[in-house]
C-alpha positions in Angstrom: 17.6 -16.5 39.7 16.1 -13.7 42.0 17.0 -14.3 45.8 13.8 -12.4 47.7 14.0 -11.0 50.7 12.6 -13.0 53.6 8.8 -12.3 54.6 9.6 -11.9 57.9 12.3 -9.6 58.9 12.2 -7.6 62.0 10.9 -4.3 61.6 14.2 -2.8 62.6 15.6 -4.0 59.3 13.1 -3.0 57.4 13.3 0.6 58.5 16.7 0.6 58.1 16.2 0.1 54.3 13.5 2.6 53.9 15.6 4.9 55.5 18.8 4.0 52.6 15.9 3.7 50.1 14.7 7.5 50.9 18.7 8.7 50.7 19.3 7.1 47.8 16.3 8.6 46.2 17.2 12.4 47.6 20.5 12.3 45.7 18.8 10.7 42.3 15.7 12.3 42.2 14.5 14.5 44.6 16.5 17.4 43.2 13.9 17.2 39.5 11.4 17.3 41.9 11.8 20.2 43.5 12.0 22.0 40.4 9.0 20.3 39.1 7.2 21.0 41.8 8.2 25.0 42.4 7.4 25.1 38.8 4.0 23.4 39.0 2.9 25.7 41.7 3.0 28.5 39.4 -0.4 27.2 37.7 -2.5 26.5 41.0 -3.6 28.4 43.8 -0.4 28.4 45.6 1.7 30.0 43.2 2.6 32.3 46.0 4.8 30.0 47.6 6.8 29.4 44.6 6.9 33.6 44.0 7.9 34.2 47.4 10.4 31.3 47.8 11.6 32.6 44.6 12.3 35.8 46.5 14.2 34.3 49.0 16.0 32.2 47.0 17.6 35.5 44.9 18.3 37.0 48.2 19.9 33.9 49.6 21.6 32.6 46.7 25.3 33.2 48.2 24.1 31.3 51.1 26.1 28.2 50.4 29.2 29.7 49.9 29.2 31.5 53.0 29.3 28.4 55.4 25.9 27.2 54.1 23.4 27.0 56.9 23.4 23.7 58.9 20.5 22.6 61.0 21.0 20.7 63.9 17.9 19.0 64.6 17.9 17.7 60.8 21.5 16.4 61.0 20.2 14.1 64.3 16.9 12.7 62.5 16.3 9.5 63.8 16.3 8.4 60.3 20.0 8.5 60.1 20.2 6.4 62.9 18.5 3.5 60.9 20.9 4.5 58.2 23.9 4.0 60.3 22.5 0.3 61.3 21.7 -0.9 57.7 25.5 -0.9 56.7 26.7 -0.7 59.4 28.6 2.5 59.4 30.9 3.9 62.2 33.2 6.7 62.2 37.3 6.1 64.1 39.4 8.6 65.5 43.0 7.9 65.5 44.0 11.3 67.0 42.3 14.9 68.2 41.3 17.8 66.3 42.0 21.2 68.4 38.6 22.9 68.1 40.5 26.3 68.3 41.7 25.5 64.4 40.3 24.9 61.5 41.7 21.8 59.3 41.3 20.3 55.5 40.5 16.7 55.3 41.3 15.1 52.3 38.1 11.7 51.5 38.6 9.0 49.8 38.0 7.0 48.3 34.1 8.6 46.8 32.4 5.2 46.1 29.5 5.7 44.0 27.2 7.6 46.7 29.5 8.5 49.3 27.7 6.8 51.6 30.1 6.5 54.3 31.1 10.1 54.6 27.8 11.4 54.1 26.5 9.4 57.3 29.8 10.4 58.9 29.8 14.0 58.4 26.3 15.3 57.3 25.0 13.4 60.2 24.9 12.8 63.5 24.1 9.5 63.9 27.6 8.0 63.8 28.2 11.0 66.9 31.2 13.0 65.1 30.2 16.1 67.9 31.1 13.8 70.7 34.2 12.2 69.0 35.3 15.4 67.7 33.9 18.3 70.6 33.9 22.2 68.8 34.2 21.2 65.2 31.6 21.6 63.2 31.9 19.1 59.7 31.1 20.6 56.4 31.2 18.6 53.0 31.9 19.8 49.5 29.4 18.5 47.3 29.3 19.9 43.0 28.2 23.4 43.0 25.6 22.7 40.8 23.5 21.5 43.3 23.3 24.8 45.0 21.5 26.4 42.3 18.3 24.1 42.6 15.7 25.0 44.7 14.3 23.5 48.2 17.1 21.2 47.6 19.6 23.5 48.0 18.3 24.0 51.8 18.0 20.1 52.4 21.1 19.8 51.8 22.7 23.0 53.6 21.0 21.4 56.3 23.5 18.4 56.8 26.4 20.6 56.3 27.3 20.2 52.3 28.7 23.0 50.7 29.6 23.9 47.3 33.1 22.6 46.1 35.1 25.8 44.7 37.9 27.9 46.4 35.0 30.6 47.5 33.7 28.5 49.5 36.6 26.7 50.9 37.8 29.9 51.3 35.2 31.2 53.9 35.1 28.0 56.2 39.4 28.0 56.4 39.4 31.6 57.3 37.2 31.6 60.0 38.3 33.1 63.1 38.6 31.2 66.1 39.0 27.6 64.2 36.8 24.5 65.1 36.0 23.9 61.3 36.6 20.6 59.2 36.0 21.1 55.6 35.8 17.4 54.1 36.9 17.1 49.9 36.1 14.0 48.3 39.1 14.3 46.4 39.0 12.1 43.7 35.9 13.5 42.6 33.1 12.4 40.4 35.3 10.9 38.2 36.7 8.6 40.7 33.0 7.3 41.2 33.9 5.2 37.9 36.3 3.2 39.0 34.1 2.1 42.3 33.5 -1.4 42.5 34.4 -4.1 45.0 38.4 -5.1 45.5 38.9 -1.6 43.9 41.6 0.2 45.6 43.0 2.6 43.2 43.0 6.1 43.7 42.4 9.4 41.7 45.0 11.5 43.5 48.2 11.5 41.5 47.4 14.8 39.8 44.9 16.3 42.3 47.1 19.0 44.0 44.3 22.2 44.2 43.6 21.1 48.1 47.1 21.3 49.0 47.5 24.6 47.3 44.6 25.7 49.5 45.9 24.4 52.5 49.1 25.9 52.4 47.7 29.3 51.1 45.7 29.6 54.6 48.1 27.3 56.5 45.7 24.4 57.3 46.7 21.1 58.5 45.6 18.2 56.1 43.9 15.3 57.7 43.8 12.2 55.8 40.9 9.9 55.6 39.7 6.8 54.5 36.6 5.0 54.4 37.4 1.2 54.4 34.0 -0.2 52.2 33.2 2.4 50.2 34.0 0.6 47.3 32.0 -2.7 48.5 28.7 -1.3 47.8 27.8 -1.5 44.6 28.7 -4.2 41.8 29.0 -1.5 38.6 29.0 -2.4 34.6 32.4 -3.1 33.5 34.3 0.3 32.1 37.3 -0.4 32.1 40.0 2.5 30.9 39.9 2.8 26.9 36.5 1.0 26.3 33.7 2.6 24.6 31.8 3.0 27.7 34.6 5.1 29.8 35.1 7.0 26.6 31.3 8.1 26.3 31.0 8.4 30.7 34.3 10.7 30.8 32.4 13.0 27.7 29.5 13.5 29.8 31.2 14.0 33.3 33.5 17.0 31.1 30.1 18.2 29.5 27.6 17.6 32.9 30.2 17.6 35.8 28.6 14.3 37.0 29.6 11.3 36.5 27.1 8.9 35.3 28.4 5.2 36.7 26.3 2.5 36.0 26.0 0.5 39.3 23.7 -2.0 40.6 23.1 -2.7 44.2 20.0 -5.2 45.6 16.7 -4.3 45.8 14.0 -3.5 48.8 12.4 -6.6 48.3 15.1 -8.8 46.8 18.8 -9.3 46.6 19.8 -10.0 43.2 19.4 -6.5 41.7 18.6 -2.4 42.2 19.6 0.3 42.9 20.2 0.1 47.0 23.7 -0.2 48.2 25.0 -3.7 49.7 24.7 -4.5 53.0 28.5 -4.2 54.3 30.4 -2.3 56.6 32.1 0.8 56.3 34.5 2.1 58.5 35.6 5.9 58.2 38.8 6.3 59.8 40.1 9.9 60.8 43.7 10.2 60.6 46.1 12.0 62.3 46.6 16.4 61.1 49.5 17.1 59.1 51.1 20.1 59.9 51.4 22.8 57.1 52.8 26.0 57.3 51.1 29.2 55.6 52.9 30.0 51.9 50.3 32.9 50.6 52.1 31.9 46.9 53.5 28.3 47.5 55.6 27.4 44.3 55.4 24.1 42.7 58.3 22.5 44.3 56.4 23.2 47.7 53.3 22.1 46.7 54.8 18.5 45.3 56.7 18.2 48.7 53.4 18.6 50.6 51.4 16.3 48.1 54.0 13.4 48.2 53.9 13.9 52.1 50.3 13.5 52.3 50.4 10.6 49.6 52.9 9.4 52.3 50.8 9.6 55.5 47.4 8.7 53.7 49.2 5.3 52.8 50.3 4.3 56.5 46.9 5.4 57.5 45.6 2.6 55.1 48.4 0.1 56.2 47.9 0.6 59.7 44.1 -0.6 59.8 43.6 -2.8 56.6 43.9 -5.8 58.3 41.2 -4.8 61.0 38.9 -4.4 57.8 39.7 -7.6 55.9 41.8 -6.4 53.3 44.7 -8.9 52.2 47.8 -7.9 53.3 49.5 -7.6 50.3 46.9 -5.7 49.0 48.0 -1.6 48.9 46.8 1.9 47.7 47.2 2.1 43.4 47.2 6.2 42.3 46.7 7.6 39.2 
């Protein structure tokens, strides 16, 4: 039976679902519309917009690997406020970041939206500046997102970036520090194994971000963001069923993952395609040393990995309980 929404809800609450309902559609829609729409313009009387954004476009198009172009007054939108609220999301700090260096933070787990992190570190809303003073957050999102037009500059704005070793490249090697470049490490494909209770981790073979942090000598900072994985129920895929098997053919084909979730609706609670209303909790860790190797060797980079695997776990031990998670319940990696 459909559970409906109540007709009278505050109008704080209802802005606070528009505003998930408008994110949700950016990152599942907006980007066919954009090219729809620069295309469309062609055949009216503004096909100049599209010809000179076009222009633009070729002579910007190395933009987003070069520290992407981040926009302040987007980034503290009100809207993100009422974003914040609907989960709620907040963002912890177990230990300081000198703003005179620049660090790699390793995300997980990536949910099926990356909700969490998103708020967290595209936004301002959950106040990262003022927890973190002189480092600017950037977020690598799948580089084919860069190539589409208008929303490539939406989202430069919040700070994404594309997710290759160019581009992590620039923002590690920037003089004078004060940098946090954020990888959702378990990728796209980890998206498929987001559901509630899920606490297992795509990490076991994911060593390319400790190779780049020892090649520029950047401390790791763990993180975790405790209800993630709560937000969305998603049809059952288990490893070795016909569904995985088809999902994990795309996701090598498209780069995306295509996970079949299902949330509540805007004016009910049984089904759709918004997220849960549960808390998530992003909780900053504390740096990990690492010490520049310009041509680390396997052994070095499996020492690091293990020691990050290490740290990552006692992060998760040390605050599960705060965050209702059994205590015999621990980190799975594969």
């Amino acid at each position: 039976m459909v559970e409906f929404a109540p007709l009278h809800l505050p109008w704080e609450r209802r802005l606070q679902t528009l505003s998930v309902l408008q994110w949700v559609f950016s990152f599942l829609a907006l980007s066919q519309i954009c090219i729809v729409v620069l295309i469309g313009l062609l055949f009216t009387r503004f096909w100049l917009f599209s010809v000179l954004y076009a222009t633009w476009w070729y002579v910007d198009r190395d933009k987003p690997w070069k520290g992407g172009r981040r926009i302040k007054r987007v980034r503290r939108w009100v809207v993100w406020k009422y974003m914040r609220d609907y989960f709620p999301v907040s963002l912890v700090k177990t230990a300081e970041l000198d703003p005179s260096r620049n660090y790699l933070a390793g995300i997980h787990p990536h949910g099926v939206l990356a909700a969490g992190i998103f708020t967290n570190m595209c936004t301002e809303s959950s106040g990262f500046s003022e927890l973190f003073p002189g480092v600017s957050p950037h977020l690598m999102m799948l580089s084919l997102w860069f190539w589409i037009p208008l929303f490539r500059d939406y989202i430069m704005s919040g700070g994404l970036v594309p997710s290759d070793k160019e581009s992590a490249a620039h923002i590690l090697s920037r003089k004078g520090g004060g940098n946090l470049l954020g990888i959702i490490v378990g990728g796209a494909q980890e998206a498929l194994n987001a559901r509630p209770g899920a606490y297992k981790l795509l990490l076991r073979n994911r060593k390319g971000f400790i190779r780049l942090a020892l090649t520029h000598g950047t401390p790791l900072v763990p993180v975790f963001s405790f209800g993630e994985n709560e937000l969305f129920d998603q049809v059952e895929n288990s490893p070795g069923s016909w569904l995985r098997w088809i999902q994990n053919r795309l996701q090598k084909i498209m780069g995306v993952s295509l996970p079949l979730f299902h949330g509540r609706g805007v004016f009910q609670y049984s089904f759709g395609l918004l997220p849960y209303r549960r808390p998530i909790a992003t909780v900053v860790g504390k740096p990990i040393e690492v010490q520049q190797v310009l041509q680390p060797s396997q052994e070095q980079v499996d020492k690091l990995h293990q020691h990050y695997i290490d740290e990552l776990c006692n992060l998760f031990e040390a605050h599960k309980l705060k965050y209702n998670i059994p205590a015999d319940q621990h980190l799975e990696f594969c």
